[in-house]
N, C-alpha and C positions, 0 to 999 in steps of 0.2 A: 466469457473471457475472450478478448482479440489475437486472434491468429498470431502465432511468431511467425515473423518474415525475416529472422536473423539468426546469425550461432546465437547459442545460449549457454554453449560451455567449449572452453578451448583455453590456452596455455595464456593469451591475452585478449580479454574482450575491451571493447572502447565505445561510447555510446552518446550523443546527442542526448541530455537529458530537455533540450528546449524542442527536438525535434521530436523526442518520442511523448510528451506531453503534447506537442500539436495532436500529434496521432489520435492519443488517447480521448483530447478533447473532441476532434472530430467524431468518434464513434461513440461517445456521451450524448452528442446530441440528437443520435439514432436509438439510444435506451432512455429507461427512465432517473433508473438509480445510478449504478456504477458500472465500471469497467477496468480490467485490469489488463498491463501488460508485462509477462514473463521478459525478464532483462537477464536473468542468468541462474542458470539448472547446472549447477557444479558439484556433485558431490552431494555432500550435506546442504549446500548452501542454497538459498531461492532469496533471490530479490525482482522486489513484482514493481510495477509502478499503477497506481491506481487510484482512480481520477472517481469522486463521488461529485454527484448531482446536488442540489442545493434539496435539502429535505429528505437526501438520500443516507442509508444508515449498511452497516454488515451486521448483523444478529448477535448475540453471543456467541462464543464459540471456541475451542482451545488451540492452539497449537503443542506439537510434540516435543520441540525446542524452542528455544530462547527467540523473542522478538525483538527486532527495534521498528519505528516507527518516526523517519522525519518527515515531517509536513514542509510540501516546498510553497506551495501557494494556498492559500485559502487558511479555514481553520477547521478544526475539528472535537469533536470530545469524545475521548478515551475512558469507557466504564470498565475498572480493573480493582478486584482488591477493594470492592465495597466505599470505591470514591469516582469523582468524578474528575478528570484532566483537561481542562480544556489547553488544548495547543493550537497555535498559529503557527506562520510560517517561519521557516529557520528554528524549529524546537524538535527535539530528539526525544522520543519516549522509550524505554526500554521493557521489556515483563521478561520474566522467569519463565522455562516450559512448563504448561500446563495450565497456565494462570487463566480464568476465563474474562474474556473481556469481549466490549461490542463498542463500535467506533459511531457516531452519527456527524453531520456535518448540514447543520441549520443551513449555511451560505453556502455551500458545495468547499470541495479540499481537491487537492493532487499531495501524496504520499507517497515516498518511496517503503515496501516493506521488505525488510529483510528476517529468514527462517531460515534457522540454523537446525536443521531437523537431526536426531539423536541417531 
């Protein structure tokens, strides 16, 4: 995961989503797969931004609260609930906490996620 170089929680945050997507892509092309960057650790609340490689995947795996998932660029597909999702850019996925899913992204994606943790 990429170092935070920023608040991550406070009464108002404000963020460059074209600027922390540079970021993110710069330090993708020092890994293989993916990379993530925390955008805000509030409470309950985590939104990451996370930039996967072309052939890059995240495993199955649950979270303890509620998901969403917009894809801002690329596409990707969402194994959730014994189907397959595929999403592009500008599509919002939502899951339930607990639900197990694994993301892959043939062409590479950037994703904002958000975890509403219980």
């Amino acid at each position: 995961m990429s170092p935070v170089r920023h608040r991550v929680s406070g009464v108002v945050l404000s963020f460059s989503l074209a600027e922390e997507t540079r970021r993110v892509l710069g330090e993708l092309a020092e890994t293989e797969t993916r990379i993530a960057r925390t955008l805000v650790k509030e409470g309950p609340v985590r939104v990451t931004l996370v930039a996967v490689a072309a052939g890059g995947e995240l495993r199955e795996h649950t979270a303890e609260g509620p998901v969403t998932i917009h894809v801002l660029d690329g596409a990707i597909d969402l194994d959730a609930a014994g189907t397959t999702w595929p999403a592009s850019a500008g599509t919002l996925l939502a899951l339930d906490a607990g639900v197990a899913h694994a993301v892959r992204s043939p062409e590479g994606a950037i994703f904002l996620l958000t975890v509403v943790r219980s």
